[in-house]
ZADREN-413359 format. One record per atom (N, C-alpha, C, O): x, y, z; residue in three letters. Coordinates in steps of 0.2 Angstrom, whole numbers, plus 2048, in hexadecimal, padded with zeros to 3 digits. Layout:
BEGIN
XYZALA/...
END
This chain:
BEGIN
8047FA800UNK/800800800UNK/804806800UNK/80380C7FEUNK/80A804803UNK/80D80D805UNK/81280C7FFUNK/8168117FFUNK/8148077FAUNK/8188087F5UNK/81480C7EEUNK/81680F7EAUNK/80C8087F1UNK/80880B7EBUNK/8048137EDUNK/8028167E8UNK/8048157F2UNK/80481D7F3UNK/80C81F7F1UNK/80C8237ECUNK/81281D7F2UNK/8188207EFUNK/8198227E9UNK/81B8287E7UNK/81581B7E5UNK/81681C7DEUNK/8118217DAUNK/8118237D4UNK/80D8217DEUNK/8068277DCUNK/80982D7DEUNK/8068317DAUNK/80E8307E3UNK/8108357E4UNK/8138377DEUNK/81283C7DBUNK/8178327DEUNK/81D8337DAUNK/81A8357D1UNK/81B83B7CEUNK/8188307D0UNK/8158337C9UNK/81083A7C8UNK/81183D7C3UNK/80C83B7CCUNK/80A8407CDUNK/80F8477CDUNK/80E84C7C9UNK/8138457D1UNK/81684E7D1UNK/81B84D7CBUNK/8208507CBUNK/81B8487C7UNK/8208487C1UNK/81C84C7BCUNK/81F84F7B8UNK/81684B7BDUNK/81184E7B5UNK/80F8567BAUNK/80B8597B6UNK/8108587BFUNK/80F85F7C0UNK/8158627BEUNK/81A85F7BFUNK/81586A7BAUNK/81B86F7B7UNK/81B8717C0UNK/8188727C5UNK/8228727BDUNK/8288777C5UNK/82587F7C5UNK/8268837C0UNK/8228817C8UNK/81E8867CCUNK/82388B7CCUNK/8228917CAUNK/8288897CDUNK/82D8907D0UNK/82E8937C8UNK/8308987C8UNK/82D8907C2UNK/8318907BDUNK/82C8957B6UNK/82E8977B0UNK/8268957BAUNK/8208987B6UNK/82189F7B7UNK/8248A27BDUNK/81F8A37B2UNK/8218AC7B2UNK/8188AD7B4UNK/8138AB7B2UNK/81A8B47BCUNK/8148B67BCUNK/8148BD7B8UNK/8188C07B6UNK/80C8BF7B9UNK/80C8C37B4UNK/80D8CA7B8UNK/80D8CF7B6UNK/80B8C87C1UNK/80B8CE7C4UNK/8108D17CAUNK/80F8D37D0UNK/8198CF7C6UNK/81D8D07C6UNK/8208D17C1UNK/81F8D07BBUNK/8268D57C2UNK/8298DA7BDUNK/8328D87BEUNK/8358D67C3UNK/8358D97BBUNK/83D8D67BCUNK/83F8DC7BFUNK/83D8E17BEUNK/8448DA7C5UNK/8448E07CCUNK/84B8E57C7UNK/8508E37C4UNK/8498EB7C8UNK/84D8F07C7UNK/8508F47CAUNK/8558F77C9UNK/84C8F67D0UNK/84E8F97D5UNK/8528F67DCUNK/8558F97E0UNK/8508F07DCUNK/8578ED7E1UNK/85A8E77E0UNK/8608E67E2UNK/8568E47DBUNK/8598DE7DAUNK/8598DD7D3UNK/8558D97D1UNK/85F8E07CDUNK/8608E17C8UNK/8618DC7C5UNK/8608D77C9UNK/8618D97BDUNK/8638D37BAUNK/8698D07BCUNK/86D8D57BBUNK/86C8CA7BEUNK/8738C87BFUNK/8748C67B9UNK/8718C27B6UNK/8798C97B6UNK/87C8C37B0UNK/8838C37B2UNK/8868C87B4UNK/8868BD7B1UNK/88B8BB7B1UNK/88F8B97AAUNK/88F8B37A8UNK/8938BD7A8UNK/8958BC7A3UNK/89A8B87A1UNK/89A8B579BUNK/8A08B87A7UNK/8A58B67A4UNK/8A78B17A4UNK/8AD8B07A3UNK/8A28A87A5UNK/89F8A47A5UNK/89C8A27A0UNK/89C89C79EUNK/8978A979BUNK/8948A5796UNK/88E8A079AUNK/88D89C796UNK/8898A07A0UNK/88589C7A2UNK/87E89F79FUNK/87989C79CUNK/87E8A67A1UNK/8768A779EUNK/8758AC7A4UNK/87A8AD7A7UNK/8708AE7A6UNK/86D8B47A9UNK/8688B17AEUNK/8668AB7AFUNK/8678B57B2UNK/8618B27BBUNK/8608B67BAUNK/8648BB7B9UNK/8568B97B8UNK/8538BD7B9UNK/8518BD7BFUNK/84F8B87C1UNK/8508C37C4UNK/84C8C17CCUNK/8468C57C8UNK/8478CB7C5UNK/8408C17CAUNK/8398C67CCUNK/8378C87D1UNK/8398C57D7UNK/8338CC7D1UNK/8328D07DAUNK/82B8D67D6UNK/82A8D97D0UNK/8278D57DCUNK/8208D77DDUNK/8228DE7DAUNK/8278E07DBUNK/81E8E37D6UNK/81D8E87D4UNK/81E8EE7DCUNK/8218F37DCUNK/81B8EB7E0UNK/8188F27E6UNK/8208F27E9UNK/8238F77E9UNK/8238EB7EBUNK/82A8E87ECUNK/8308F07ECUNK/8338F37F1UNK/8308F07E3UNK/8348F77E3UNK/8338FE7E8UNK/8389027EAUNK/82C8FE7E9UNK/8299057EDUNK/82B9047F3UNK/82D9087F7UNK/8298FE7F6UNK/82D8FC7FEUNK/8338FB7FFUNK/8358F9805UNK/8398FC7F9UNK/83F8FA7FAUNK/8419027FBUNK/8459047FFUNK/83C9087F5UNK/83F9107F7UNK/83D9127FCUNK/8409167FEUNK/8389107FFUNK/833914805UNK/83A90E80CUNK/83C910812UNK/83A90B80AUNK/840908811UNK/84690B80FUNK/84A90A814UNK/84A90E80AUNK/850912808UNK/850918809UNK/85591A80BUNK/84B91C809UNK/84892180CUNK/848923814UNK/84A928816UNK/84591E817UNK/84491E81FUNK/84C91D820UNK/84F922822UNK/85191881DUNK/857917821UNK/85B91D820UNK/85F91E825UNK/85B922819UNK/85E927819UNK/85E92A81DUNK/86392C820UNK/85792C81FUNK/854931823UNK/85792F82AUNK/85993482DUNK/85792B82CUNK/857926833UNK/860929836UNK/86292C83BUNK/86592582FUNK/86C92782DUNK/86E93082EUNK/873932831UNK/86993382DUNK/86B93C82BUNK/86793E833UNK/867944833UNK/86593C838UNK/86293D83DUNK/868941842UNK/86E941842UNK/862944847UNK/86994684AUNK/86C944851UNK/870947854UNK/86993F851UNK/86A937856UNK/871935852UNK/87393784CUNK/874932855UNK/87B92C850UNK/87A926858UNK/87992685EUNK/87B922853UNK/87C91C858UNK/884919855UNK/885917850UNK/88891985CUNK/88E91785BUNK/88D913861UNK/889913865UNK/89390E85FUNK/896908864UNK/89890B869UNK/89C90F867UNK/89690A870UNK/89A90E876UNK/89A90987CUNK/89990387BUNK/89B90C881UNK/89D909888UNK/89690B88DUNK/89491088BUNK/893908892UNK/89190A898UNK/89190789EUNK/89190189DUNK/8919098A3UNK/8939068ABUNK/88F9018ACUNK/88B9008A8UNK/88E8FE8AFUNK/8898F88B3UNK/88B8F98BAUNK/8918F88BCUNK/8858FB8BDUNK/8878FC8C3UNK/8828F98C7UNK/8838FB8CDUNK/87C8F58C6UNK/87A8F08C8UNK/8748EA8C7UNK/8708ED8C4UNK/8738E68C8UNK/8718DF8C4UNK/86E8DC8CDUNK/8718D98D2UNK/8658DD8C9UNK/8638D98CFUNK/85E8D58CDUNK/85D8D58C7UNK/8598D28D0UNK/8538CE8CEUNK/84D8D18D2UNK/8478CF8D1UNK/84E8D78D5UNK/8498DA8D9UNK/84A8E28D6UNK/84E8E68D9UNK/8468E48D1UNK/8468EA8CEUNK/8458EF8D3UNK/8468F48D0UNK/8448F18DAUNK/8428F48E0UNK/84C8F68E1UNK/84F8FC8E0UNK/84D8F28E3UNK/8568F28E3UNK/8598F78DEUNK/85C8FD8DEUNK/8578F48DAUNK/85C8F78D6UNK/8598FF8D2UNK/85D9038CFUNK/8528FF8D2UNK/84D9078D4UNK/85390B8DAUNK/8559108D8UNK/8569098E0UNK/8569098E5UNK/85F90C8E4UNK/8629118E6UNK/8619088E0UNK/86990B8DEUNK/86990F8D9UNK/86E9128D8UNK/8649108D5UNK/8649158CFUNK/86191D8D3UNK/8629228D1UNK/85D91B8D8UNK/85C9218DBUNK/8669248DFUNK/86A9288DDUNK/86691F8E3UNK/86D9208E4UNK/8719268E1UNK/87292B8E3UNK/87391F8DAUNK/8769238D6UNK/87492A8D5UNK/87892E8D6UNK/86F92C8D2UNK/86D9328D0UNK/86E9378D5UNK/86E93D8D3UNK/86F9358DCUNK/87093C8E0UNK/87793D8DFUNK/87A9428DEUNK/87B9388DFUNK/8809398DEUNK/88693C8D9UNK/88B93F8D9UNK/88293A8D1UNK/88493C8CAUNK/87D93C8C7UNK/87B9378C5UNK/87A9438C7UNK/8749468C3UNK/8749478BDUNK/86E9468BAUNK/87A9488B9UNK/87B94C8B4UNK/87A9448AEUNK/8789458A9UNK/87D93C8B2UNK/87F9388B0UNK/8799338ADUNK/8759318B2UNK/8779318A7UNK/87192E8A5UNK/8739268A8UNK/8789228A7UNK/86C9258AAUNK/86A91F8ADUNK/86791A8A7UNK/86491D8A2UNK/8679148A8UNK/8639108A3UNK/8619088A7UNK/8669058A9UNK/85C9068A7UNK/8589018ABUNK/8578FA8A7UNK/8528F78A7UNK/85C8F78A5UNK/8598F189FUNK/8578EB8A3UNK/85B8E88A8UNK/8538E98A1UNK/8508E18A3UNK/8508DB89FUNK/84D8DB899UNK/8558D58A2UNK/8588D089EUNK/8548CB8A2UNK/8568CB8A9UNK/8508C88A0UNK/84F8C38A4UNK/8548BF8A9UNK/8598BE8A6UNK/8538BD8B0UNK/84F8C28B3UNK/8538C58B7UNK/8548C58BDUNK/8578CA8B3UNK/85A8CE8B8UNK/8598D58B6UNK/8578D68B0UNK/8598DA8BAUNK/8598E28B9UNK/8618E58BBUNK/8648E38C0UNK/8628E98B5UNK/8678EA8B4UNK/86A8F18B3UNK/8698F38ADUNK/86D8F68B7UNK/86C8FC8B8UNK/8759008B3UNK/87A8FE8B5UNK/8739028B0UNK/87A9048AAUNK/87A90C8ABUNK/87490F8ACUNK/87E90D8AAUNK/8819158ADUNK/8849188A7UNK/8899158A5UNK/88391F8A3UNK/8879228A1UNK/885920899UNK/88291B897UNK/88B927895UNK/88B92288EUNK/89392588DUNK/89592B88EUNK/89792288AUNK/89C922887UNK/8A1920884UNK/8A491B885UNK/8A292587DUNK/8A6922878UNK/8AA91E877UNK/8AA919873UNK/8B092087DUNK/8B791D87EUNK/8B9917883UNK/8B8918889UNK/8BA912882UNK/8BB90D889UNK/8BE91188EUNK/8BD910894UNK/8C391788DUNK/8C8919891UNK/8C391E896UNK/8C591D89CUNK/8BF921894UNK/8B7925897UNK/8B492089BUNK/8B59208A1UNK/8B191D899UNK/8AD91689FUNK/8B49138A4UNK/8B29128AAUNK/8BA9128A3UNK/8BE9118A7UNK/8BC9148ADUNK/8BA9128B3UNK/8C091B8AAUNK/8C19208B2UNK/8BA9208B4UNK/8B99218BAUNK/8B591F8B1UNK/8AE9228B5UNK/8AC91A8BAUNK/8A891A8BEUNK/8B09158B7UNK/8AD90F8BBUNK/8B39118C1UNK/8B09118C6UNK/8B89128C2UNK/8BB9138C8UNK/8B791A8CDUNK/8B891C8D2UNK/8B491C8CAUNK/8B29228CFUNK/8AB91E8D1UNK/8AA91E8D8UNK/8A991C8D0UNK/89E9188CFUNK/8A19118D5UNK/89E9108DAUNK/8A790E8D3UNK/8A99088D6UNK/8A99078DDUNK/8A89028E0UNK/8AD90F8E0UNK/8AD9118E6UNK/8A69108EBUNK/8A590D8F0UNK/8A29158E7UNK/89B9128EAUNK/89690D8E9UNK/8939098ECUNK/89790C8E2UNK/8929048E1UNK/8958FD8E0UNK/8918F88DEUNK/89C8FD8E2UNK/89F8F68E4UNK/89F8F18DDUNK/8A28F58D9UNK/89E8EC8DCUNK/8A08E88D5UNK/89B8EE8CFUNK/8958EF8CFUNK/89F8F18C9UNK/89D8F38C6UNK/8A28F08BFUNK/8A68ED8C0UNK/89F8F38BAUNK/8A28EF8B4UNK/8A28F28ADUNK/89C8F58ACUNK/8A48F38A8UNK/8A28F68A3UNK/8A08F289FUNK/8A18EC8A0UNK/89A8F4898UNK/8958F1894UNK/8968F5890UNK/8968FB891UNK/8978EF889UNK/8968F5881UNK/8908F4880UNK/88D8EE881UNK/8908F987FUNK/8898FA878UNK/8868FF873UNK/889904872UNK/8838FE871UNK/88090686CUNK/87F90B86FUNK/87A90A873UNK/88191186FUNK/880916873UNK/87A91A86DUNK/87B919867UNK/87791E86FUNK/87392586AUNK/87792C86CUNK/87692E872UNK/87992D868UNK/88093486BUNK/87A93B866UNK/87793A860UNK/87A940869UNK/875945868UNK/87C948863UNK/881944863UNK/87B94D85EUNK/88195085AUNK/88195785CUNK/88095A861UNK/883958859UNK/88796185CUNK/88296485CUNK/880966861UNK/87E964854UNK/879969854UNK/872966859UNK/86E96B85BUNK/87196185BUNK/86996185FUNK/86E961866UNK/86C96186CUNK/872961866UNK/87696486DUNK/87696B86EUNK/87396E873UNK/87896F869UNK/87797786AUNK/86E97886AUNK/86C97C86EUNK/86B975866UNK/863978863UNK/86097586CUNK/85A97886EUNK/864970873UNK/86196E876UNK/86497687CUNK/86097987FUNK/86A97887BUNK/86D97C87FUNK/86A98287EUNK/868985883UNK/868985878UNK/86498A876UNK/85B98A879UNK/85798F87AUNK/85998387BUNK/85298387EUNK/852985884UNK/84E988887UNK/85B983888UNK/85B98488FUNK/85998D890UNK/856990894UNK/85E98E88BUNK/85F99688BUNK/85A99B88BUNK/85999F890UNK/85699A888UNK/84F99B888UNK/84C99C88EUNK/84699C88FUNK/
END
């Protein structure tokens, strides 16, 4: 029984045509991201890719966002910041971020939750050499402290002055 279902399979998908291989009609050969490949210096022949009509519009409309996103005046660079505490009890470490803040106001806080820990990170800075000295001054008072890379969002000169200029006001 199970060799004569095999053999019905089999013949079967012998007399259906390869799907992938039929031209649709409501696709167009991609121009805008996904050009013709030819390879010539083989002499093999050509791969056309097709790609949905709308395809093109949501590749400018997402080129566009990233442009815009790129020219912002946010930059995200690779940087350093402190860890100065990691607990399982979000109350605690509420409790060292108040700490902290009396102690260094000027200095930005950030609260991250890894399961299941809360995790309190300190500062942002470019240079490893920066987060250095500032873990020896934090270390004094908060005991095991550590540095952490990550992407920083660094403000630019000009939303830095346009920010200095609101104070002035």
């Amino acid at each position: 029984m199970r060799f004569l279902v095999f053999t019905l399979v089999v013949l079967i998908s012998m007399g259906t045509p390869a799907i992938a291989q039929v031209s649709d009609t409501t696709t167009s050969p991609a121009t805008v991201a996904l050009p013709t490949i030819k390879y010539d210096s083989l002499s093999i022949g050509t791969i056309n890719i097709y790609q949905p009509k709308k395809l093109s519009s949501l590749i400018k409309s997402h080129r566009y966002y990233n442009n815009k996103k790129n020219n912002s005046l946010n930059k995200i660079v690779r940087g350093y910041r402190v860890q100065i505490a990691s607990n399982n009890n979000r109350m605690e470490v509420l409790s060292v971020k108040s700490k902290f803040l009396s102690l260094y106001p000027n200095v930005r806080t950030y609260l991250v939750y890894q399961v299941p820990y809360y995790k309190l990170r300190v500062g942002e800075f470019v240079e490893r050499k920066e987060a250095e000295n500032f873990l020896r001054k934090v270390r004094r008072q908060f005991g095991e402290c550590f540095i952490i890379r990550e992407d920083l969002k660094i403000k630019t000169k000009k939303e830095k002055a346009d920010k200095d200029k609101k104070e002035d006001d």
